[in-house]
N, CA, C and O atoms as a CHARMM CRD file, in Angstrom:
* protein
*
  260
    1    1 UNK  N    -18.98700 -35.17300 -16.38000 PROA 1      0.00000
    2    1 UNK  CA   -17.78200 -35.72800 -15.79300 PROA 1      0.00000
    3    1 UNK  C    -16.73300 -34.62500 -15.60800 PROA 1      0.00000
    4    1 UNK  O    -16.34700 -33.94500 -16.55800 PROA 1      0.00000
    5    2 UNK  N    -16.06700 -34.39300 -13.74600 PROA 2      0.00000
    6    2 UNK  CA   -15.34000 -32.97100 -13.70000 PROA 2      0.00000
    7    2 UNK  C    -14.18800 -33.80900 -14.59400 PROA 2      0.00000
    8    2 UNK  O    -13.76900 -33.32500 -15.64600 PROA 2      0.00000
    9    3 UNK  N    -13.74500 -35.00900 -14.13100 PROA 3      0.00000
   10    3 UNK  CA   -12.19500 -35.41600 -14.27400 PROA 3      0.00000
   11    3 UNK  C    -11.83900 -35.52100 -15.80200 PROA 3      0.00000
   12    3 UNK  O    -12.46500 -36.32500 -16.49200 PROA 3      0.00000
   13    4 UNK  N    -10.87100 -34.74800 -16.34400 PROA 4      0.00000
   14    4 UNK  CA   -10.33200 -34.87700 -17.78000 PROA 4      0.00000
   15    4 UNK  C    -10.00000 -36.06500 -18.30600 PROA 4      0.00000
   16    4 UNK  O    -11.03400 -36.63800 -18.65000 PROA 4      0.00000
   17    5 UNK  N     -9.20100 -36.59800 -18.49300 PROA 5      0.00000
   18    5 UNK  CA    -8.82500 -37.50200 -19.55000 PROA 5      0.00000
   19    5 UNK  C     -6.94200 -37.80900 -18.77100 PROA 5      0.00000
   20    5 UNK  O     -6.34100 -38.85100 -18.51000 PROA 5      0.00000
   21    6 UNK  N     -6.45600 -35.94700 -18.59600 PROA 6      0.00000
   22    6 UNK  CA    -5.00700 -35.95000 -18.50300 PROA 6      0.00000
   23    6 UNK  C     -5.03600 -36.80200 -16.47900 PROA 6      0.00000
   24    6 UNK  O     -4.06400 -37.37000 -15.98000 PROA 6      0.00000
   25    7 UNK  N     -6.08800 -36.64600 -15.93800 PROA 7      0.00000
   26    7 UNK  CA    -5.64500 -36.69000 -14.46400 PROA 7      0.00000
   27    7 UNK  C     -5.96100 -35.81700 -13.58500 PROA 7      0.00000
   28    7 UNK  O     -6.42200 -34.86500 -14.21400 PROA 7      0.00000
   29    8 UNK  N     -5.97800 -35.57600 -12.38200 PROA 8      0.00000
   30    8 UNK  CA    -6.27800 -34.79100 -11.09300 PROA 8      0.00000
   31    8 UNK  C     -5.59900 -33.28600 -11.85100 PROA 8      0.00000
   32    8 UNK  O     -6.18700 -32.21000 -11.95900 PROA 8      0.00000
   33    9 UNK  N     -3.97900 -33.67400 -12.38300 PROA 9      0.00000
   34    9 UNK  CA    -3.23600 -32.51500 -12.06900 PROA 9      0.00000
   35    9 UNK  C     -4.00100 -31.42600 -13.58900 PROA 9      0.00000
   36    9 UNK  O     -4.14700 -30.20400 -13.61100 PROA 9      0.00000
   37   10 UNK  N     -4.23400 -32.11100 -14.32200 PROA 10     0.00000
   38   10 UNK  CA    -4.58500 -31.07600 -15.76600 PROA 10     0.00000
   39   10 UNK  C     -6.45800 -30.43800 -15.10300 PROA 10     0.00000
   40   10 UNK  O     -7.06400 -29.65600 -15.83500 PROA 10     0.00000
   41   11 UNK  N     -6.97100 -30.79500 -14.04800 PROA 11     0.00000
   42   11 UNK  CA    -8.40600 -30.38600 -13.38700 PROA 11     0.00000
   43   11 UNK  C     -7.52500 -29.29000 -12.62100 PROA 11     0.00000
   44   11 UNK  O     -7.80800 -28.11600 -12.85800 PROA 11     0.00000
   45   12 UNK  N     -6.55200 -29.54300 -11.78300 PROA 12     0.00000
   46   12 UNK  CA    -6.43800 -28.94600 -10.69200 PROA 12     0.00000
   47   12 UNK  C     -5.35300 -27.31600 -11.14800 PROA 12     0.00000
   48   12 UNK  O     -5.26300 -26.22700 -10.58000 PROA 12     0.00000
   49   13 UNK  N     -4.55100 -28.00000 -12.68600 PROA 13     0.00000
   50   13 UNK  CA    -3.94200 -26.90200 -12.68600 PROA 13     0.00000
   51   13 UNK  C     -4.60700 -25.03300 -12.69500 PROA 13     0.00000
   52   13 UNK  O     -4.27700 -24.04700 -12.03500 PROA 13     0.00000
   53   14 UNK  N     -5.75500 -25.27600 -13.90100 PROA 14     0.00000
   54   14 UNK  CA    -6.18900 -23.80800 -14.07700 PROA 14     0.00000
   55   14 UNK  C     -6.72900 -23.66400 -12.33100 PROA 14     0.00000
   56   14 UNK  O     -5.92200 -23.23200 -11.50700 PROA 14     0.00000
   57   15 UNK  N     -7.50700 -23.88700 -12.09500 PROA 15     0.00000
   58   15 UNK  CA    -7.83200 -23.42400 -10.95700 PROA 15     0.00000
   59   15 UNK  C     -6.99000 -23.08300  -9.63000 PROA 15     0.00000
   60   15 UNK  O     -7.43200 -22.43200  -8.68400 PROA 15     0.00000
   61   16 UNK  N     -5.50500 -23.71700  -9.73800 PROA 16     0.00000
   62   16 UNK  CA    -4.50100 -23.23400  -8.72400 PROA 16     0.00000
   63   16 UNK  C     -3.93300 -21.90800  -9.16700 PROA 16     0.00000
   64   16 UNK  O     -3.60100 -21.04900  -8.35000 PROA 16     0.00000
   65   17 UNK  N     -3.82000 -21.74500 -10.55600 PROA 17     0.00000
   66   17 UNK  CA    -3.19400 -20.77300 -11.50500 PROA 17     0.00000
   67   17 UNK  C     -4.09000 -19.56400 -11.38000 PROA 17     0.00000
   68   17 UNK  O     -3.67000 -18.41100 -11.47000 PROA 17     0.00000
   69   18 UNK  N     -5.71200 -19.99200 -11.10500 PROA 18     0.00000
   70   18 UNK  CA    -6.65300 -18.74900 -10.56600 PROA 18     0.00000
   71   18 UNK  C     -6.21900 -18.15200  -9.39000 PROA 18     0.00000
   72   18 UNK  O     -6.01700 -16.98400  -9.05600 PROA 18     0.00000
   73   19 UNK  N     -6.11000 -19.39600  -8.75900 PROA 19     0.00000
   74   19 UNK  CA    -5.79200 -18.93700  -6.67700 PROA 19     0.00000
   75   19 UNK  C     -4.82600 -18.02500  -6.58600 PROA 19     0.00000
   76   19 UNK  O     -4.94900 -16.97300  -5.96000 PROA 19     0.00000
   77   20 UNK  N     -3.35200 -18.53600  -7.48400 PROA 20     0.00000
   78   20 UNK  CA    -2.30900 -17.92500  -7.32100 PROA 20     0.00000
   79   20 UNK  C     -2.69800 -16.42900  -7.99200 PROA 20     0.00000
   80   20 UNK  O     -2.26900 -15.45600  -7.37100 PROA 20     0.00000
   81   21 UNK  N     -3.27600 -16.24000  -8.89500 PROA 21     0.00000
   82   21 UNK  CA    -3.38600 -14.99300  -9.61000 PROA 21     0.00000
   83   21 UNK  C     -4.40500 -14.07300  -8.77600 PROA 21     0.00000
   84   21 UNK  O     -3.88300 -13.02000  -8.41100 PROA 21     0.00000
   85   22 UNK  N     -5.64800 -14.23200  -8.42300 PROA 22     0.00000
   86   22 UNK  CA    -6.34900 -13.47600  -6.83800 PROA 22     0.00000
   87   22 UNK  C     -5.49700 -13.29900  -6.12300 PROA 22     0.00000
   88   22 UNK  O     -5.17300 -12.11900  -5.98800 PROA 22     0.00000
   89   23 UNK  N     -4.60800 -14.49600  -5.20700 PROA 23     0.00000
   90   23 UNK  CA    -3.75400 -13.84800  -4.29300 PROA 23     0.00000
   91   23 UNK  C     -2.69800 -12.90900  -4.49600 PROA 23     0.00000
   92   23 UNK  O     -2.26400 -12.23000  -3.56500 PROA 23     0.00000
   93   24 UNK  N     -2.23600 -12.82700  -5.72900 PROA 24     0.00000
   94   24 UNK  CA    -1.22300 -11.59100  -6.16000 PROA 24     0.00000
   95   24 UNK  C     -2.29700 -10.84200  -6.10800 PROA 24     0.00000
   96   24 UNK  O     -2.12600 -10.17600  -5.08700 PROA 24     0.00000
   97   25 UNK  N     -3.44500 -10.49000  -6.64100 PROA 25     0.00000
   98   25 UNK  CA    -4.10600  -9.36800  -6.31800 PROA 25     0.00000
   99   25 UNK  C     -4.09700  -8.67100  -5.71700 PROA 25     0.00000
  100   25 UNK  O     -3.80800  -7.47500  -5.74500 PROA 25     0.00000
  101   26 UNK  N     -4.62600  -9.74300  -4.63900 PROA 26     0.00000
  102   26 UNK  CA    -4.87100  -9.52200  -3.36400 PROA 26     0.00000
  103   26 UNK  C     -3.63000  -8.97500  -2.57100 PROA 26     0.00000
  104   26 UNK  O     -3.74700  -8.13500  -1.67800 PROA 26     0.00000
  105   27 UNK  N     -2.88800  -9.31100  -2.81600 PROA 27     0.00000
  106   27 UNK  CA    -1.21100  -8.92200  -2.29300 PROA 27     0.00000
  107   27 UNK  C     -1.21100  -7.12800  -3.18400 PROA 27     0.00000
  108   27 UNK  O     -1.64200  -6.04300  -2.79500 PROA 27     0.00000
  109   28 UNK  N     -0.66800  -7.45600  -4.19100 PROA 28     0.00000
  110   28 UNK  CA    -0.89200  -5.96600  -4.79000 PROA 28     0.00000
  111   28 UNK  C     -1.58400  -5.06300  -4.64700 PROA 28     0.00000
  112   28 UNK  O     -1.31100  -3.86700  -4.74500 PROA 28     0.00000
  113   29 UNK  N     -2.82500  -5.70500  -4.33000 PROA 29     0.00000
  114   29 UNK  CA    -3.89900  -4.26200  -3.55800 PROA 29     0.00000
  115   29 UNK  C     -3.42800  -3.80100  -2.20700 PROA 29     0.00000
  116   29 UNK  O     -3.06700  -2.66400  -1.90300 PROA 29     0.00000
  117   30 UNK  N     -3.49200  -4.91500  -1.41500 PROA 30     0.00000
  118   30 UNK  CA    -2.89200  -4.64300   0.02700 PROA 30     0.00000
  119   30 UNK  C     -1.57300  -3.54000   0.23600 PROA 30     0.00000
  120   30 UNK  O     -1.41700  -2.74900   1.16600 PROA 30     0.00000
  121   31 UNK  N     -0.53300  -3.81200  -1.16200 PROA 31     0.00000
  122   31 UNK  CA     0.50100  -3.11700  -0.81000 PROA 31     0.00000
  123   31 UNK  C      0.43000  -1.90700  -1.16600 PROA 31     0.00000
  124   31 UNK  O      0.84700  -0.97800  -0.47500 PROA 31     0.00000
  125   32 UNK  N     -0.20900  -1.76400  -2.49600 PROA 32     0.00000
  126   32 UNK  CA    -0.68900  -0.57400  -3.38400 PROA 32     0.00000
  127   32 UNK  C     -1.28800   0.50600  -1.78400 PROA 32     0.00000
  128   32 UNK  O     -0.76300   1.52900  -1.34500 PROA 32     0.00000
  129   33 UNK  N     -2.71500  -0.35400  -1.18100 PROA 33     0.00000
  130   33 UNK  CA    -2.86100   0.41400  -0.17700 PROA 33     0.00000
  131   33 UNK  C     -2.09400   1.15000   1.02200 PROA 33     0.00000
  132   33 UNK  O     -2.09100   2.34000   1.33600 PROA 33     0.00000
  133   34 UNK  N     -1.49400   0.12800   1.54500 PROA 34     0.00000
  134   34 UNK  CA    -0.46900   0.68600   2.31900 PROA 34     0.00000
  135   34 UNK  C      0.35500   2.08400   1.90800 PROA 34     0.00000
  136   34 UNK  O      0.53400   3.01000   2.69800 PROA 34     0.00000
  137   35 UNK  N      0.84100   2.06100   0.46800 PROA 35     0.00000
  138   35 UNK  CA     1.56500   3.20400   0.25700 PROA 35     0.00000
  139   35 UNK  C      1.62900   3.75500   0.16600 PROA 35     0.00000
  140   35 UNK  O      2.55700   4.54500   0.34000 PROA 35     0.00000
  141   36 UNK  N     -0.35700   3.89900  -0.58900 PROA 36     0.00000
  142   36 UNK  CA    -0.90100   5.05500  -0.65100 PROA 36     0.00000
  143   36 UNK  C     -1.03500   5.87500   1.02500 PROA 36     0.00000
  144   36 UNK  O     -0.68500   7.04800   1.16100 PROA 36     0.00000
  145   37 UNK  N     -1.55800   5.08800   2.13300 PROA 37     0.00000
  146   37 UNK  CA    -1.68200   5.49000   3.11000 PROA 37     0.00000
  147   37 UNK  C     -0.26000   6.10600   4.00100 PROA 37     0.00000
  148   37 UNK  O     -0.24500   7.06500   4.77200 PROA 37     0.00000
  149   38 UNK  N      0.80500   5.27700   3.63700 PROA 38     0.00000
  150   38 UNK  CA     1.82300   5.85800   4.11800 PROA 38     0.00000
  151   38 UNK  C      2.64800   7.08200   3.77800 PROA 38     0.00000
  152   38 UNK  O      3.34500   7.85600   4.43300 PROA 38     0.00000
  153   39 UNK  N      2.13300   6.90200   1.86300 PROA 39     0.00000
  154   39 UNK  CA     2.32900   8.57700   1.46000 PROA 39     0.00000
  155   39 UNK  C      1.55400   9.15600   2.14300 PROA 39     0.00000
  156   39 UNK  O      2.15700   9.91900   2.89800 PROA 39     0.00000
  157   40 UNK  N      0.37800   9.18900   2.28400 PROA 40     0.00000
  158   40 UNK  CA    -0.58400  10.08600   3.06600 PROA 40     0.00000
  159   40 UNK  C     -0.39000  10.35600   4.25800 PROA 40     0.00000
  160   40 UNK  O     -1.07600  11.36800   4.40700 PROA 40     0.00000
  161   41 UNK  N      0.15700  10.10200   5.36400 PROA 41     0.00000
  162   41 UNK  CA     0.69300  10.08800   6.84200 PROA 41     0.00000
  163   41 UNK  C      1.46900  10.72100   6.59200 PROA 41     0.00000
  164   41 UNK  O      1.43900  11.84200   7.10100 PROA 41     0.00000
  165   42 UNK  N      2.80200  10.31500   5.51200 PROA 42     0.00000
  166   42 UNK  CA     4.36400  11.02900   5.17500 PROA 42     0.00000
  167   42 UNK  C      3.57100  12.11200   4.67700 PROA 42     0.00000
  168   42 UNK  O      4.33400  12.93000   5.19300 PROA 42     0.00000
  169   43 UNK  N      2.86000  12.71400   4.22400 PROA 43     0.00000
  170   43 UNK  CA     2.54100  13.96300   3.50200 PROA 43     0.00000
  171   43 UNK  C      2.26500  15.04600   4.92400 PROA 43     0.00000
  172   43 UNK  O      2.75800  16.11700   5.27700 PROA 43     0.00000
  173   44 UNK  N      1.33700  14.23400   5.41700 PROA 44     0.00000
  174   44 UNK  CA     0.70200  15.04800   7.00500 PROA 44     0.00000
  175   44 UNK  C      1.79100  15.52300   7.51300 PROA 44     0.00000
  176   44 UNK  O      2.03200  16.72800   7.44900 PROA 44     0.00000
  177   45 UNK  N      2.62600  14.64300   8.10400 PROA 45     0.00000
  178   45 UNK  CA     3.70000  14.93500   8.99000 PROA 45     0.00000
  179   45 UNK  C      4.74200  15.64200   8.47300 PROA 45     0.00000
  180   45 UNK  O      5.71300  16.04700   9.11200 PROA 45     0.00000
  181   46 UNK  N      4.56100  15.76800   7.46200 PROA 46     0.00000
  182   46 UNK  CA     5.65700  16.72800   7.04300 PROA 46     0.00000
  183   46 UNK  C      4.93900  18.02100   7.02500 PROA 46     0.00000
  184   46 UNK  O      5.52700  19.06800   7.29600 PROA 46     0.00000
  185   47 UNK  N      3.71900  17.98000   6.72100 PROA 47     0.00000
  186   47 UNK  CA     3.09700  19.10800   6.39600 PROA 47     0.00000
  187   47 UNK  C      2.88700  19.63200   8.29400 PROA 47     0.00000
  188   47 UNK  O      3.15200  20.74000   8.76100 PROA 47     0.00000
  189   48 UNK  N      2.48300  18.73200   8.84900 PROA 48     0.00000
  190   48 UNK  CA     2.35700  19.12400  10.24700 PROA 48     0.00000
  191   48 UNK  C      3.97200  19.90700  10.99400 PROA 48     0.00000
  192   48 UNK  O      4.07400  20.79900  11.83600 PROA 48     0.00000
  193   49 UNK  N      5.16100  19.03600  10.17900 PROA 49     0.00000
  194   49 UNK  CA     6.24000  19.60800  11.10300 PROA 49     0.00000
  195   49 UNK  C      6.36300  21.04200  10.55800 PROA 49     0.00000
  196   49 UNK  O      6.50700  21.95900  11.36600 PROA 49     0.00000
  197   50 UNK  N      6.31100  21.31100   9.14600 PROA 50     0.00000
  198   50 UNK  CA     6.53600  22.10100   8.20500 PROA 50     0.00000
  199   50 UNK  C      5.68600  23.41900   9.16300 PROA 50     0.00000
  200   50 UNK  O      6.33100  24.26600   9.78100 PROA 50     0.00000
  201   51 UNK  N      4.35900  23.39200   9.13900 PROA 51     0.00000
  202   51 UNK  CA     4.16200  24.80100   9.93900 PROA 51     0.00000
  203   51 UNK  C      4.39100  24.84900  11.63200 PROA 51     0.00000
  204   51 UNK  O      4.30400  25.90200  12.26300 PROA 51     0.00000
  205   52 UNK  N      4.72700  23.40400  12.31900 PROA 52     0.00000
  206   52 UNK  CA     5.50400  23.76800  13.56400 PROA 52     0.00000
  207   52 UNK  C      6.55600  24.49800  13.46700 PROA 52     0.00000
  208   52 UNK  O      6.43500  25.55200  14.09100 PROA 52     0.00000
  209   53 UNK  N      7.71900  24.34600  12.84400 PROA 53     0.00000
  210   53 UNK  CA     8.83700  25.06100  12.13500 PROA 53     0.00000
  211   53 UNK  C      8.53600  26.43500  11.81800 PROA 53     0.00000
  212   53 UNK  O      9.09800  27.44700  12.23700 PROA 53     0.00000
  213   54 UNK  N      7.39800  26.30500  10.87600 PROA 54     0.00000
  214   54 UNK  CA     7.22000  27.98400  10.32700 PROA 54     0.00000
  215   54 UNK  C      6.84700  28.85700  11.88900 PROA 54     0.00000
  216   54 UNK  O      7.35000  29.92700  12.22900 PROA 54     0.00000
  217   55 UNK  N      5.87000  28.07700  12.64000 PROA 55     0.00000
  218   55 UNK  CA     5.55700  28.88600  13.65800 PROA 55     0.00000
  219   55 UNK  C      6.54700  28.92600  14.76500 PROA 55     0.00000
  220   55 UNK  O      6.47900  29.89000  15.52700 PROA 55     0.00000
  221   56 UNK  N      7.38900  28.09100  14.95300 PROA 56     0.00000
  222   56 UNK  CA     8.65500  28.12300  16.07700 PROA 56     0.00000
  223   56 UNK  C      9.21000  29.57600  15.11600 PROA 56     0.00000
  224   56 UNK  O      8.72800  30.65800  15.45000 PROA 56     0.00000
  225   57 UNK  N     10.07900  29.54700  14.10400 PROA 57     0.00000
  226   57 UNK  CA    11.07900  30.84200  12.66800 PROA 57     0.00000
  227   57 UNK  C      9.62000  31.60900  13.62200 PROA 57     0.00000
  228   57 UNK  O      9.67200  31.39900  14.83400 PROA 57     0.00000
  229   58 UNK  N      8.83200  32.14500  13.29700 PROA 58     0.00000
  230   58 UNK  CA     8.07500  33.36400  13.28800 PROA 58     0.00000
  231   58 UNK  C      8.08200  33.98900  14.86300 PROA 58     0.00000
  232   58 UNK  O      8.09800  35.16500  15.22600 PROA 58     0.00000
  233   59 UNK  N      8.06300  32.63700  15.71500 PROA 59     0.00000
  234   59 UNK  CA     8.36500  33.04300  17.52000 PROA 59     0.00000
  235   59 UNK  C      9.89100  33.56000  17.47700 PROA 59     0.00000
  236   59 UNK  O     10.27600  34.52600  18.13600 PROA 59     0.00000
  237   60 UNK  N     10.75200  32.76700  16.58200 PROA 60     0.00000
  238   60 UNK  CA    12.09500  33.13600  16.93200 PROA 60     0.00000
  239   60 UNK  C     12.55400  34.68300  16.51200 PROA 60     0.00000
  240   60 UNK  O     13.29200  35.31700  17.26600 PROA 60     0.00000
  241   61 UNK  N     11.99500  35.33700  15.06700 PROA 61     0.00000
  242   61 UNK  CA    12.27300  36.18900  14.71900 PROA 61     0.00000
  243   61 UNK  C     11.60500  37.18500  15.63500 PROA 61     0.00000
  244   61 UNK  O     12.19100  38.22700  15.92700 PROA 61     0.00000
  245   62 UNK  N     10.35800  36.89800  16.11600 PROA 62     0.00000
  246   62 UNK  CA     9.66700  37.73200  16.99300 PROA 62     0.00000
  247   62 UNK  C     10.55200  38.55900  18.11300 PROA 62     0.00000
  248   62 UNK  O     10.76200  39.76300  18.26500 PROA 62     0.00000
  249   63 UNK  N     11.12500  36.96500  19.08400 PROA 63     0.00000
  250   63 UNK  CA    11.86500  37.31400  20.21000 PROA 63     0.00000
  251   63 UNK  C     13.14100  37.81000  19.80600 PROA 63     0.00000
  252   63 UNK  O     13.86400  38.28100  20.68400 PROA 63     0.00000
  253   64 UNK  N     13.59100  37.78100  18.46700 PROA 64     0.00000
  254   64 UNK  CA    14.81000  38.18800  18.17700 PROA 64     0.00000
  255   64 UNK  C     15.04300  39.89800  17.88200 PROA 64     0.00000
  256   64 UNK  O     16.08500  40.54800  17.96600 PROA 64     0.00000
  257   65 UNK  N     13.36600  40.43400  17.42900 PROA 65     0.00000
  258   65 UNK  CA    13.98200  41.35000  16.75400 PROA 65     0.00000
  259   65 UNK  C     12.91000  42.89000  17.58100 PROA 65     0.00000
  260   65 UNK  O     13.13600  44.05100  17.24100 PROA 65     0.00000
């Protein structure tokens, strides 16, 4: 017999209390990922502007000196 003794709601609670706890997971992984990936992009692009810069300074001192 699934049904307890207390009613629908004392069957239905643990198992909503599961759902809700996967979907934070699931949420927390998702975001966890994202940030990691967006540090990772923010890392590139900085690293990408960082030697555009160095190589523009190295043209400039070139033509300068």
């Amino acid at each position: 017999m699934l049904m307890p003794l207390g009613g629908k709601g004392d069957f239905l609670g643990p198992k909503l209390w599961v759902f809700k706890q996967r979907m934070l997971w699931r949420l927390r992984q998702l975001h966890y990922g994202r940030a990691v990936s967006l540090l990772r992009s923010g890392v590139t692009t900085w690293f990408a502007l960082s030697r555009i810069l160095w190589s523009l300074s190295i043209v400039f001192v070139a033509l300068v000196v």
